[in-house]
N, CA and C atoms as a LAMMPS dump frame, in Angstrom:
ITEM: TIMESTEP
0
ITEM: NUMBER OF ATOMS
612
ITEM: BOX BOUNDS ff ff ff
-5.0000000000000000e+02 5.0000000000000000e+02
-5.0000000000000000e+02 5.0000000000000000e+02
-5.0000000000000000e+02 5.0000000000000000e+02
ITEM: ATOMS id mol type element x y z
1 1 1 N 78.813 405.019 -465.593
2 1 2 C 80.267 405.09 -465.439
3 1 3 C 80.783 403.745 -464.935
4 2 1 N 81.676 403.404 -465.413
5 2 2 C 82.445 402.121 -465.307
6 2 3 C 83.1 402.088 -463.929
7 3 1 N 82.773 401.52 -463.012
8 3 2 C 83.423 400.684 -461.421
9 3 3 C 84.82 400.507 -461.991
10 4 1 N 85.05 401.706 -460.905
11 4 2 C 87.209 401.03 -461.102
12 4 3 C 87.304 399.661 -460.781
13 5 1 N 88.42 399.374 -461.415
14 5 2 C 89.048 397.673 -461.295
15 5 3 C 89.867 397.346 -460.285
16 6 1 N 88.908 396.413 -459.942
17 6 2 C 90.402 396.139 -458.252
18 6 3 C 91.218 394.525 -458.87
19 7 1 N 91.765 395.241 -458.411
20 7 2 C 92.939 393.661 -458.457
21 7 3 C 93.285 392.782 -456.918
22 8 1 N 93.345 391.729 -456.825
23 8 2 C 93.63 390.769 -456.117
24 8 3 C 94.72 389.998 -456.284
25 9 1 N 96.048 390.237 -455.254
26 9 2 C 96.616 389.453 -455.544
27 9 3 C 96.485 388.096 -454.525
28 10 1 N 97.523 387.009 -455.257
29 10 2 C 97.281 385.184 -454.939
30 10 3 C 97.191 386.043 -453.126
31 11 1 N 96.83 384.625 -452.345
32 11 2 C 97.547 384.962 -451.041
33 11 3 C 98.864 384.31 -451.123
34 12 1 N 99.374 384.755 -450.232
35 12 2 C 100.512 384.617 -449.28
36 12 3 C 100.464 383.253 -448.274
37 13 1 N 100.928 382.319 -448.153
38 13 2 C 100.682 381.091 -447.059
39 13 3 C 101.483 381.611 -446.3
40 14 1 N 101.606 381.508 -444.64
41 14 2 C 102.601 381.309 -443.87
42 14 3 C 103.767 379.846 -444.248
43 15 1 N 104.416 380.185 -445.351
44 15 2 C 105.317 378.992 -445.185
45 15 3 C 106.479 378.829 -444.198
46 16 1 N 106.892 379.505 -443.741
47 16 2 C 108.175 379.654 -442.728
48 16 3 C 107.262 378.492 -441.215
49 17 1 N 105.885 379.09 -441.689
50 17 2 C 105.251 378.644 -439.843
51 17 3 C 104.732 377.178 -440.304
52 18 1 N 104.658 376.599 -442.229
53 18 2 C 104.58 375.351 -441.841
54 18 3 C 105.764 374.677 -441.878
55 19 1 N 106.701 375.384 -442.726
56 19 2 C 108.048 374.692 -442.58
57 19 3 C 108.388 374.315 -440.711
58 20 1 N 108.144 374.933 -440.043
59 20 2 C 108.151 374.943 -438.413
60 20 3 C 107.107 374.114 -438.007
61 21 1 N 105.754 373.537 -438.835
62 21 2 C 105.107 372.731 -437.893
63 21 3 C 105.495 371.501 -438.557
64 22 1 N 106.385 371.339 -439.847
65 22 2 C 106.764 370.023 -440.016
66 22 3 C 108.228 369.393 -439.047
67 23 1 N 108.889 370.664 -438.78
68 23 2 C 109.615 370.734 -437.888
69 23 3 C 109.368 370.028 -437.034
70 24 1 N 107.902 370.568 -435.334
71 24 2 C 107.921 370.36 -434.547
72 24 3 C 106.958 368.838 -434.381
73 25 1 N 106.402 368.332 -435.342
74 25 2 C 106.378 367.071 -435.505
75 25 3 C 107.883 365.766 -435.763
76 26 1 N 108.23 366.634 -436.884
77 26 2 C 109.861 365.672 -436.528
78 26 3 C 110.809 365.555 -435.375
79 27 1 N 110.406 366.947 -434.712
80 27 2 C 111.13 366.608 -433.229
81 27 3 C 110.191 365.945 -432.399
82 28 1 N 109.238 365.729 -432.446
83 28 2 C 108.297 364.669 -432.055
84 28 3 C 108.589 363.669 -431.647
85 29 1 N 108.698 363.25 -433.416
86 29 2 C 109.173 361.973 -434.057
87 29 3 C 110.654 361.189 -433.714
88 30 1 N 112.015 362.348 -433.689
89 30 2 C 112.872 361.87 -432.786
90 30 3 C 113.075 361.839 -431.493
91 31 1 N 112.111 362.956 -430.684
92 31 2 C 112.258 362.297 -429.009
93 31 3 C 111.606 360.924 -428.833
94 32 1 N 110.828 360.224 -429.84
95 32 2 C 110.644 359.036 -429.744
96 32 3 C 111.284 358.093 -430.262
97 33 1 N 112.069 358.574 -431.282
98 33 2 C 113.746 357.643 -431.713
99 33 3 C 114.409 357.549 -430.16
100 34 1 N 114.685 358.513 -429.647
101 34 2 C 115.813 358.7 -428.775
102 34 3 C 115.032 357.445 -427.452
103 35 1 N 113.606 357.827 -427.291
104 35 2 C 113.053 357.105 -426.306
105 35 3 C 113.034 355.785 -426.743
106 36 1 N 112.916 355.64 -428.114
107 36 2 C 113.244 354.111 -428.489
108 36 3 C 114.69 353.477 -428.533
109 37 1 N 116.047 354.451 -428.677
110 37 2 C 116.974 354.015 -428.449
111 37 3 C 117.779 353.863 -426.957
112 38 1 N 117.409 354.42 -425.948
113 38 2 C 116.975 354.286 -424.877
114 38 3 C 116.421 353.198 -424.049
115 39 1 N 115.673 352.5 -424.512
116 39 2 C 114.84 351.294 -424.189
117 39 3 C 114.02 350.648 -424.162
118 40 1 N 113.142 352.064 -424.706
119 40 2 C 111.476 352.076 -424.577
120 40 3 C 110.938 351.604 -426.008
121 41 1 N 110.828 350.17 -426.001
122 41 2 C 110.809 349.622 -427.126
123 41 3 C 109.015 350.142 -427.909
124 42 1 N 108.261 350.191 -427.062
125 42 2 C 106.826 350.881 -427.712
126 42 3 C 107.286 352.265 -428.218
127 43 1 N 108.458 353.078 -427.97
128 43 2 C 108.399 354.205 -429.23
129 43 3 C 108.218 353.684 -430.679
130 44 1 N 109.003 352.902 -430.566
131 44 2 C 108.98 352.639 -432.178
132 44 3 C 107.846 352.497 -433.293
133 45 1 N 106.774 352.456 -432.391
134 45 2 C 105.258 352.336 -433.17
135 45 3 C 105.363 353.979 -433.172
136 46 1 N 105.463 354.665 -432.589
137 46 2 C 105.286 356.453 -432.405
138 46 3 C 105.99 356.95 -433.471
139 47 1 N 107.519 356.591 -433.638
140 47 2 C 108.653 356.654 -434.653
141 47 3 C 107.582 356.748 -435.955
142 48 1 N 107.178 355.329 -436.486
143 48 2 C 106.302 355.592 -437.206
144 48 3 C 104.978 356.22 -437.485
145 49 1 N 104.337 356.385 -436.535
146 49 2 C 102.903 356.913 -436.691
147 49 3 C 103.716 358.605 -437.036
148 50 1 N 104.665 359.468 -436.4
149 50 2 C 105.058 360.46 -436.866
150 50 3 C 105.822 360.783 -438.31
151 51 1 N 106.397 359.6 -438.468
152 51 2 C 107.124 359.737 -439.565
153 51 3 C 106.207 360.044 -440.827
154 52 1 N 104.685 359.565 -440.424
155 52 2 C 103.904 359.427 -441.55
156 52 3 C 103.3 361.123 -441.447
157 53 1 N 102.874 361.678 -440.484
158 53 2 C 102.789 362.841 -440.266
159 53 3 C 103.166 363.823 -440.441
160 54 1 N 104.906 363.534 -440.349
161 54 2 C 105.899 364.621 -440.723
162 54 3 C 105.834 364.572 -442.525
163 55 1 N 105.584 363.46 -442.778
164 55 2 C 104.814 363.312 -443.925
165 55 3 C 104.115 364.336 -445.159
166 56 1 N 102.96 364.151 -444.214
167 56 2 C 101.844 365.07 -444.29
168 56 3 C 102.473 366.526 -444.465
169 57 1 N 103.017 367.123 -443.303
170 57 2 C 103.224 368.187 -443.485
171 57 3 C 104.226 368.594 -444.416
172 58 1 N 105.155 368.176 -445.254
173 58 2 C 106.164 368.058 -446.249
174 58 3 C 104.66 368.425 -447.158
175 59 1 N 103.929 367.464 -447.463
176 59 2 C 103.308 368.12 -448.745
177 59 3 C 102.497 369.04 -448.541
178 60 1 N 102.034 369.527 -447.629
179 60 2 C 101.571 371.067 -446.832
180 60 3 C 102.259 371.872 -447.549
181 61 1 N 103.766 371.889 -446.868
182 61 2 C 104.723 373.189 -447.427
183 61 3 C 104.692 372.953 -448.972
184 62 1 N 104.977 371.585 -449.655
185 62 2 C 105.061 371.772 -450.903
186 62 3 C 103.873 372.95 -451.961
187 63 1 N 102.523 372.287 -451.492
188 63 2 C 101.899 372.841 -451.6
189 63 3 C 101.667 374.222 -451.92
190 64 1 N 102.115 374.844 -450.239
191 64 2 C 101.702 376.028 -450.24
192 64 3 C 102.821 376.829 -450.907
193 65 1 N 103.788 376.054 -451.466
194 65 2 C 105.003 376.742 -452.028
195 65 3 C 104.418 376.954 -453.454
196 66 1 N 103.544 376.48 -453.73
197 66 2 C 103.1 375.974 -455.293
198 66 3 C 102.434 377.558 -455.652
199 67 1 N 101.567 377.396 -454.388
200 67 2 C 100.782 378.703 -454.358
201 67 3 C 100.985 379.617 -454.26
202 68 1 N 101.776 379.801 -453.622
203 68 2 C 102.005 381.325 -452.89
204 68 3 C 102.449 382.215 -453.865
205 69 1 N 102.416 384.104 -454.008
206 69 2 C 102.942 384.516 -454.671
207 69 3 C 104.182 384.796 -454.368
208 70 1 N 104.296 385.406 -453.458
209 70 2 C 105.754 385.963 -452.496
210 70 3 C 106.128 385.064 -451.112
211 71 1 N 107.133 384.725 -450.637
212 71 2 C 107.345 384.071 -449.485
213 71 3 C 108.875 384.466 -448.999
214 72 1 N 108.586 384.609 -447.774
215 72 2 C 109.873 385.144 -447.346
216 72 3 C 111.221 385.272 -447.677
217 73 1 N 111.307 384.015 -447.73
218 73 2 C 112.753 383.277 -448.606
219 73 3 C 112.67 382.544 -449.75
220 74 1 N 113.571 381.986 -450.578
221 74 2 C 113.268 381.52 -452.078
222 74 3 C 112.633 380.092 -451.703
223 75 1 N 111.711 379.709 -452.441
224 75 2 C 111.224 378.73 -452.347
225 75 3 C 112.069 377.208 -452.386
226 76 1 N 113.263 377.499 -453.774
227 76 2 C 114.349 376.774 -453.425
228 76 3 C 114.915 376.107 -452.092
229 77 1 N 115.262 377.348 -451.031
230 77 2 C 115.42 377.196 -449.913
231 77 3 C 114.749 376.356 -448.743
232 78 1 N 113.4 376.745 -449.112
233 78 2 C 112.427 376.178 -448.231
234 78 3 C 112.413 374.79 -448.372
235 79 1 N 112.349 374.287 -449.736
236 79 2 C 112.046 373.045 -450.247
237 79 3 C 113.55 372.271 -449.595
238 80 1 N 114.34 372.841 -449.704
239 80 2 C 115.771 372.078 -449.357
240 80 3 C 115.866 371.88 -447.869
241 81 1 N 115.201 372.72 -446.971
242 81 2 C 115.349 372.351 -445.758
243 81 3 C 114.127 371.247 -445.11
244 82 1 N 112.943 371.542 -445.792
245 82 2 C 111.525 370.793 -445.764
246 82 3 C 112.755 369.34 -446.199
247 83 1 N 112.965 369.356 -447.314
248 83 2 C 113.572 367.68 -447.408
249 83 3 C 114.685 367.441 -446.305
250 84 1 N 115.734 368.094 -446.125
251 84 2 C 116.743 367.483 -445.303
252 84 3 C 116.055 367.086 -444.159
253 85 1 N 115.133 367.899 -443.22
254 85 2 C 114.199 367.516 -442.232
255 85 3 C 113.54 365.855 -441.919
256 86 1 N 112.462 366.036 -443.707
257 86 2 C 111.652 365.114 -443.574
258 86 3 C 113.018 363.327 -443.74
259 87 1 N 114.129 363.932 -444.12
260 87 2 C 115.168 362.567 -444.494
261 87 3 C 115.56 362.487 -443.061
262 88 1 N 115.87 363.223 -442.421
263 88 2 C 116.174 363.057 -440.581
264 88 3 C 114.989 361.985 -440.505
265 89 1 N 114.092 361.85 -440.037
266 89 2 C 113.297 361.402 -439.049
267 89 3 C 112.707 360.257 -440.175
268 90 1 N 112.847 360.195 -441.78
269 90 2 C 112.547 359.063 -442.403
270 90 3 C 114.114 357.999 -441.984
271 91 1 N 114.966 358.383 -442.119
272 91 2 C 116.3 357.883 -441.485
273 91 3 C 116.76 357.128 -440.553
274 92 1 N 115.46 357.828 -439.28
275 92 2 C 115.186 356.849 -437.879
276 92 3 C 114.213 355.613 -438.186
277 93 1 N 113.415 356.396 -438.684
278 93 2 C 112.148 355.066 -438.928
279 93 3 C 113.058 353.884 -439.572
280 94 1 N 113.78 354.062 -440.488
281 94 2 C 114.376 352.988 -441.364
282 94 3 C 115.4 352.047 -440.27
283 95 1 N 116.263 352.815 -439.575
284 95 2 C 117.183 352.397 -438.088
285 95 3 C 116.299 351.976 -437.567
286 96 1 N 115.018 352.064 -436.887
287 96 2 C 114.279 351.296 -436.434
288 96 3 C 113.931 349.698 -436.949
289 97 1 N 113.698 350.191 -438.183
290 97 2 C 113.147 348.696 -438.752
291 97 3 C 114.472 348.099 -439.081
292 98 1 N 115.352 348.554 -439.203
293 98 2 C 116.803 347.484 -439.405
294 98 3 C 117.028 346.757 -438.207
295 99 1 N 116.603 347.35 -436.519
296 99 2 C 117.62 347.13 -435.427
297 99 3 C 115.974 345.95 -435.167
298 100 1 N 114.777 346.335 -435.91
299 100 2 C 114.456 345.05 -435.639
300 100 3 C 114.269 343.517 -436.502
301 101 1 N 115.034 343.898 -438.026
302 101 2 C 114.63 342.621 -438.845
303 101 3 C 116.22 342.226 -438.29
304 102 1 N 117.648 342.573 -438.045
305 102 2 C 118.581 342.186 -437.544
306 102 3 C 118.768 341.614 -436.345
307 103 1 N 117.168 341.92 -435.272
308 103 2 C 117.067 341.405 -433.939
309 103 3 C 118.206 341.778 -433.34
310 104 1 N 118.852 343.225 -433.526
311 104 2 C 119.587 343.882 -432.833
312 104 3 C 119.334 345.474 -432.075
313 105 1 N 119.103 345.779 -430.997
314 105 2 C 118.649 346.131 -430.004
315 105 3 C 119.372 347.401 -429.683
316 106 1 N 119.214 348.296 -429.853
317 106 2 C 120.001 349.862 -429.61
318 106 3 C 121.033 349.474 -428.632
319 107 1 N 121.92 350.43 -428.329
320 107 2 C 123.085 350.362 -427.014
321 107 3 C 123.396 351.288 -426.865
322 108 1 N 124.136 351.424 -426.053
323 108 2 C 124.566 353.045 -425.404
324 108 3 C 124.633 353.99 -426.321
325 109 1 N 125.776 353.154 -427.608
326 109 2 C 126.621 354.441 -428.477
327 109 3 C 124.814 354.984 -429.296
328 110 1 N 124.116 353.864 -429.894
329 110 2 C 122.613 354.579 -430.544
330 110 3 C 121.675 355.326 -429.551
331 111 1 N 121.735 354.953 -428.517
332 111 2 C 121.162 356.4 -427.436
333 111 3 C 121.476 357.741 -427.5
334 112 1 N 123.009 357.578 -427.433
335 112 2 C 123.74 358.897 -427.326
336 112 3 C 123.441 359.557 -428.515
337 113 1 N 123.636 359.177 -429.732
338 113 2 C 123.677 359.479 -430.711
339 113 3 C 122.033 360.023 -431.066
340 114 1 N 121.186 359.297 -430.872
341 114 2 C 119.795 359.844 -430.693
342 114 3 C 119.234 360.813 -429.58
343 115 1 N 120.26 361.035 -428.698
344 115 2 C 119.773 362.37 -427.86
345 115 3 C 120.425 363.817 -428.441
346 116 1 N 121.787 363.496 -428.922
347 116 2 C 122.395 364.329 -429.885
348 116 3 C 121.687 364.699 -430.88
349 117 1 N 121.182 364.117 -431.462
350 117 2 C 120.278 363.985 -432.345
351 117 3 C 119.227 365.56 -432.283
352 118 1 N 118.327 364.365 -431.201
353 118 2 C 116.988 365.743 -430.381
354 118 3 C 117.539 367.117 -430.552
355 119 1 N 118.597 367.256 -429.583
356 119 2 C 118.884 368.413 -429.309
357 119 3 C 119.23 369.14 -430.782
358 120 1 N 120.22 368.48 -431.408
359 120 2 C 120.315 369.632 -432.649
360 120 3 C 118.824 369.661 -433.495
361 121 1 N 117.802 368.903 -433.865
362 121 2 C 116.479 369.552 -434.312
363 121 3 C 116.054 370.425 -433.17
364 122 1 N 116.173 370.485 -431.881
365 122 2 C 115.705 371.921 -431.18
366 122 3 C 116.501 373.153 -431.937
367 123 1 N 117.711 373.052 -431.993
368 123 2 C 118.606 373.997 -432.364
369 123 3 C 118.094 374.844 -433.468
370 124 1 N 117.896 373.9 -434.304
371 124 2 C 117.436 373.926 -436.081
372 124 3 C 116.118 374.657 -435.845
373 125 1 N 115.194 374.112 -435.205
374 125 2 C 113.549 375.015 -435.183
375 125 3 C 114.065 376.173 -435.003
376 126 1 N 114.737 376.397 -433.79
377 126 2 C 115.186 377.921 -433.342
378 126 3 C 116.006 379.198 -434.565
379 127 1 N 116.951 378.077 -435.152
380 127 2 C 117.531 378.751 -436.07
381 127 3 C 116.111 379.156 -437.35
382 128 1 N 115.268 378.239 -437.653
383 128 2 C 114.063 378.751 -438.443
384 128 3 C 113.457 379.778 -437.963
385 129 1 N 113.123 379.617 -436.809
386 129 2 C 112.382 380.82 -436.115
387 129 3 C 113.052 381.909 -436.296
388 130 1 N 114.301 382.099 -436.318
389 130 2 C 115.184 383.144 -436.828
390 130 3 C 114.894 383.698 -438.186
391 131 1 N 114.484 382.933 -439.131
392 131 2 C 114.565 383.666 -440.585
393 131 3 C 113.298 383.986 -440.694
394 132 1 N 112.038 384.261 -439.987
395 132 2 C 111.248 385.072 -439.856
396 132 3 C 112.294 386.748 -440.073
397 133 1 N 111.227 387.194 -440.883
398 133 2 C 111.975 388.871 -440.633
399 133 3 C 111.654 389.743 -439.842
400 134 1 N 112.583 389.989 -439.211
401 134 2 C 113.297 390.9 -437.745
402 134 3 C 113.003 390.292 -436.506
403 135 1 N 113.953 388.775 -436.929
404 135 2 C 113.582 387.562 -435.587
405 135 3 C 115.003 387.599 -435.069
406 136 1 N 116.02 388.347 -435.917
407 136 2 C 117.395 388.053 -435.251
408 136 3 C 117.951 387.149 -436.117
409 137 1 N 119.263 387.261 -435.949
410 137 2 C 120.031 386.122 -436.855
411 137 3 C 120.338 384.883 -436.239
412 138 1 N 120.131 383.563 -437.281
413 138 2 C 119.561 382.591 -437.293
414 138 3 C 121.201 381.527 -437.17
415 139 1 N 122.032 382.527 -436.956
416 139 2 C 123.317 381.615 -437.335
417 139 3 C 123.908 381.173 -436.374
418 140 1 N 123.944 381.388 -435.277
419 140 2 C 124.171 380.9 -433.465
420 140 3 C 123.538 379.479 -433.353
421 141 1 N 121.671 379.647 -433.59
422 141 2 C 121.442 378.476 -433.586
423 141 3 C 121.495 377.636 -434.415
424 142 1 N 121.859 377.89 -435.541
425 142 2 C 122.381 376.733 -436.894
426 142 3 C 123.541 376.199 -436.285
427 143 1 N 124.581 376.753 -435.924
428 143 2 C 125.644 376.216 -435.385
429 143 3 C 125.996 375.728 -434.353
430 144 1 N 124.758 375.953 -433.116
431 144 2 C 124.615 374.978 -432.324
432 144 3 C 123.957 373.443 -432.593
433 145 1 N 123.29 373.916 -433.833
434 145 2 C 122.962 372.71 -434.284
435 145 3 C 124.54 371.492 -434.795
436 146 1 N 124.804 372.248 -435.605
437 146 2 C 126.248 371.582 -436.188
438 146 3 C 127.085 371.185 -435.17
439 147 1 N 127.361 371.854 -434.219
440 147 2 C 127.563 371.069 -433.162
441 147 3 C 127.512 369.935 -432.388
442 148 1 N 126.148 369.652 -432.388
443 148 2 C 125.502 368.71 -432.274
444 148 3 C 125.653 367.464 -432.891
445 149 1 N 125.439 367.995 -434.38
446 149 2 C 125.898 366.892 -435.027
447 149 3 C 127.496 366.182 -435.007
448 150 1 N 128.762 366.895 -435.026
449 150 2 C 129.806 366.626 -434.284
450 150 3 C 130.277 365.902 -433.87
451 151 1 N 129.184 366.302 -432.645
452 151 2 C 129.277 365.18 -431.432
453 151 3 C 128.91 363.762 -431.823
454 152 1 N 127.674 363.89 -432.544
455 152 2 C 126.99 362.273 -432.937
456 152 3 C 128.129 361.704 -433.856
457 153 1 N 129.346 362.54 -434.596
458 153 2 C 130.706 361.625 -435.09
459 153 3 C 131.245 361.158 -434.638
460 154 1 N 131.277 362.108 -433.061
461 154 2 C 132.598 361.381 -432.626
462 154 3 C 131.963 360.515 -431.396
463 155 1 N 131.249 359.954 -431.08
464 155 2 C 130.096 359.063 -430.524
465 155 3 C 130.215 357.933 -431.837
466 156 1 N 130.306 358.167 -432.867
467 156 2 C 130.406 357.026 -433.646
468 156 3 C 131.573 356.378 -433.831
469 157 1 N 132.738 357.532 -433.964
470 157 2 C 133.88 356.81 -434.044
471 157 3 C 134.168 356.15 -433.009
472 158 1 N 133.924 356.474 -431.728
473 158 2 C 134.395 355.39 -430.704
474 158 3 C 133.724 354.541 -430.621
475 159 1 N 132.847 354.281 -430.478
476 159 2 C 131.65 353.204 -431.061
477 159 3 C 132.268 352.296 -432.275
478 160 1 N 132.32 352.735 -432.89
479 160 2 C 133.333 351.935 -434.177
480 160 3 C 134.264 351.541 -434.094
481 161 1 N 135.408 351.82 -433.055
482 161 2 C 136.428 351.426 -432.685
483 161 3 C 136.119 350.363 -431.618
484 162 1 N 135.457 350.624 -430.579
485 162 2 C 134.881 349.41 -429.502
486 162 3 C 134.596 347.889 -430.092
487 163 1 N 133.951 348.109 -430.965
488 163 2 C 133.543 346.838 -432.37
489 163 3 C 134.49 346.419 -432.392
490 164 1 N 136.057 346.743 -432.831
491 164 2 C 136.893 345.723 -433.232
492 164 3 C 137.261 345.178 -431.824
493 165 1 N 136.775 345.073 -430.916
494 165 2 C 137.182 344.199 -429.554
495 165 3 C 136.151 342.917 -429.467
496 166 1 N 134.854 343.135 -430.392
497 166 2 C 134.095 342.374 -430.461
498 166 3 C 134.23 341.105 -431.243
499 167 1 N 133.992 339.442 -430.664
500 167 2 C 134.555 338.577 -431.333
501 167 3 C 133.003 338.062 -432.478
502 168 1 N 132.408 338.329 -431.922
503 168 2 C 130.928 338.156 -432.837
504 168 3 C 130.463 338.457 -434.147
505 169 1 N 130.936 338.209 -434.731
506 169 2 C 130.986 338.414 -436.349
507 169 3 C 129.556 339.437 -436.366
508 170 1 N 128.489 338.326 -436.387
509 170 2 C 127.113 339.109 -436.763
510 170 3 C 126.35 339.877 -436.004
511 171 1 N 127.542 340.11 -434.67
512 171 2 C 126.932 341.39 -433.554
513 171 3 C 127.935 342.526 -434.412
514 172 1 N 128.998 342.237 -434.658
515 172 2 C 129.813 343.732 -434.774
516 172 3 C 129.106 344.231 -436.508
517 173 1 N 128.435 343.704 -437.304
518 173 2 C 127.957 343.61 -438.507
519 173 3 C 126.764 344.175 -438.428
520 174 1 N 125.854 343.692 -437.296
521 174 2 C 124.212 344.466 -436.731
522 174 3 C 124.592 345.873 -436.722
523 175 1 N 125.456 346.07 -435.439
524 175 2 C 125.65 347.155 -434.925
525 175 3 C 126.47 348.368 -435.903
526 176 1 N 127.462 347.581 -436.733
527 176 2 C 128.268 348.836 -437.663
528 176 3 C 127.212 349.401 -438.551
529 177 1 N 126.186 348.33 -438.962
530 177 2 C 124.86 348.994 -439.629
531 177 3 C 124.219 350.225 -439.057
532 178 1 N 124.004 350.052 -437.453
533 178 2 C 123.097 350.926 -436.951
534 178 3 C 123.928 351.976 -436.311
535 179 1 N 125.316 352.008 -436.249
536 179 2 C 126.047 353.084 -435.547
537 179 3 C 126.192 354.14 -437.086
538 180 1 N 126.567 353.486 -438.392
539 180 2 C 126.391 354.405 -439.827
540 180 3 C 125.197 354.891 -439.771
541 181 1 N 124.089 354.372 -439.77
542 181 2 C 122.66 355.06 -439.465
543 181 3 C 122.408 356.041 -439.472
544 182 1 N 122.677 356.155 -437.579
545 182 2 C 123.289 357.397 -437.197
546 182 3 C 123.659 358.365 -437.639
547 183 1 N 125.364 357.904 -438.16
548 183 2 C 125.96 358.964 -438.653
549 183 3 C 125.85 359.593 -439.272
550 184 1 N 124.83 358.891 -440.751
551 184 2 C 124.305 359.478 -441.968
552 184 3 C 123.401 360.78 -441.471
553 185 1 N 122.321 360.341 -440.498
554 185 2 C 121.525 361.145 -440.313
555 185 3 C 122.156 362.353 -439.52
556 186 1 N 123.108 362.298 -438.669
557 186 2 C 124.13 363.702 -438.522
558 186 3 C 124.682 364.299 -439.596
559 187 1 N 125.168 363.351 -440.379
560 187 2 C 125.41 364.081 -442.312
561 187 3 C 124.061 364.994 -442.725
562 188 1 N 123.309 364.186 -442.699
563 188 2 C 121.684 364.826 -442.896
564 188 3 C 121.717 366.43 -442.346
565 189 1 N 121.741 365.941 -441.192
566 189 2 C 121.326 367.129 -439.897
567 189 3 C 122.231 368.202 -440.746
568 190 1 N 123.456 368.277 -440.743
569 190 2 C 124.739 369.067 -441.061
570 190 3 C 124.17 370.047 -442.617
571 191 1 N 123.91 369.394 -443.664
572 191 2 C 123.475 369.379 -444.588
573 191 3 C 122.526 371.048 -444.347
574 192 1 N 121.717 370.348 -443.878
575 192 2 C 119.981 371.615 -443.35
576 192 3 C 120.627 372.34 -442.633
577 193 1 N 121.559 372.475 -442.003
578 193 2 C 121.929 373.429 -440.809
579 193 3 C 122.854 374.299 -441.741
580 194 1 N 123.629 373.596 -442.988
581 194 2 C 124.645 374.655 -443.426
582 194 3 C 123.52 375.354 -444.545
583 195 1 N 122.258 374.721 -444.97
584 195 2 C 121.723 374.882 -445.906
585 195 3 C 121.028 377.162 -445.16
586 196 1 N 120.382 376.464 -444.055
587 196 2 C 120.278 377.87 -442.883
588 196 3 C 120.695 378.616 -442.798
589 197 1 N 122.427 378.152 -442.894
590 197 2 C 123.312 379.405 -442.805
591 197 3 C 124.117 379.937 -444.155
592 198 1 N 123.217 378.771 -445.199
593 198 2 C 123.535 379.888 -446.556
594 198 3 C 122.563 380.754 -446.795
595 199 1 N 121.344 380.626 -446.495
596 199 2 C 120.04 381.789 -446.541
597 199 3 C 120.496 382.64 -445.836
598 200 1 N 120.858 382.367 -444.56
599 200 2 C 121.549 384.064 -443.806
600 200 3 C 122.434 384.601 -444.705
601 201 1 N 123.072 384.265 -445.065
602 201 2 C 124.106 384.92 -445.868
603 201 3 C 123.697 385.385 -447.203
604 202 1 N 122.787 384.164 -447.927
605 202 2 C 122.219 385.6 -449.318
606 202 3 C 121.117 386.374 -448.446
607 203 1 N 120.872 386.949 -447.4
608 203 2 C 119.438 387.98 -446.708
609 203 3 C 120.626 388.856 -446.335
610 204 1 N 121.843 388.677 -445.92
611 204 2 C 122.385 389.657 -444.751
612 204 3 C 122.879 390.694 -446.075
């Protein structure tokens, strides 16, 4: 007599938990932006050694997106927040290497803006940790994230306005470079955070 047939299906990856460990490497990666905009000019070797890491884990998730049969949320999704992420913290690395081939040196307004920064990728992990299913809704901390980002505008606009008091041609020219930087990467941030709170909304 013929052995019934079993079937096997693919596995399943935890993608939500690597989308979260590429995460908690990029927040890594910017508490050492922030420590490099700050003062602490040896982050900036860290900036990079993570950036390459956060790296790594981008093609992890790709990967396991390749594979997987079923995954929590559409893979679409995943992939869109995996990139807005990995463009955050490729974003700093690049501000890094501008503020040093310009031999121009962070200042208050790129501190601020890089602690703003930190805090909304805390926000953002949290809001991920949310779209686990039956983690709670994920839309409080998306929007504390956006928040966040906000703030890093309007930290720029005055920052941008301070410049025109400046008589230094190729200081106010360094710096309008590295205060846009910034801003982009709060564009960035904004981007992934509304991207969060469109997945809540096709799940709810």
């Amino acid at each position: 007599m013929r052995a019934p047939r079993r079937w096997f299906l693919p596995e399943s990856p935890d993608v939500l938990g690597l989308l979260r460990r590429q995460l908690a490497v990029t927040i890594d990666g910017i508490d050492a932006f922030a420590a490099w905009a700050a003062g602490d000019a040896k982050a900036a070797k860290t900036v990079r050694e993570l950036e390459h890491r956060a790296d790594a884990a981008k093609r992890d998730l790709q990967a396991a997106l390749r594979e997987a049969f079923v995954t929590p949320l559409e893979p679409e999704d995943l992939f869109a927040v995996s990139r807005g992420v990995d463009r955050i913290l490729s974003q700093a690395k690049d501000l890094v290497r501008e503020s040093e081939v310009m031999a121009c040196a962070p200042d208050t307004p790129v501190a601020d803006m890089a602690a703003q920064l930190s805090e909304s990728l805390r926000a953002l992990d949290e809001a991920t940790a949310r779209l686990e299913p039956r983690a709670g809704d994920a839309t409080e901390a998306a929007e504390a994230a956006i928040k966040h980002y906000h703030r890093i505008e309007r930290v720029y606009r005055a920052a941008m306005a301070e410049l025109l008091e400046v008589d230094d041609l190729r200081q106010v020219m360094a710096r309008r470079e590295l205060y846009r930087r910034c801003s982009r990467m709060g564009e960035t941030g904004i981007d992934v955070a509304e991207r969060v709170l469109y997945v809540v909304l096709k799940e709810s």
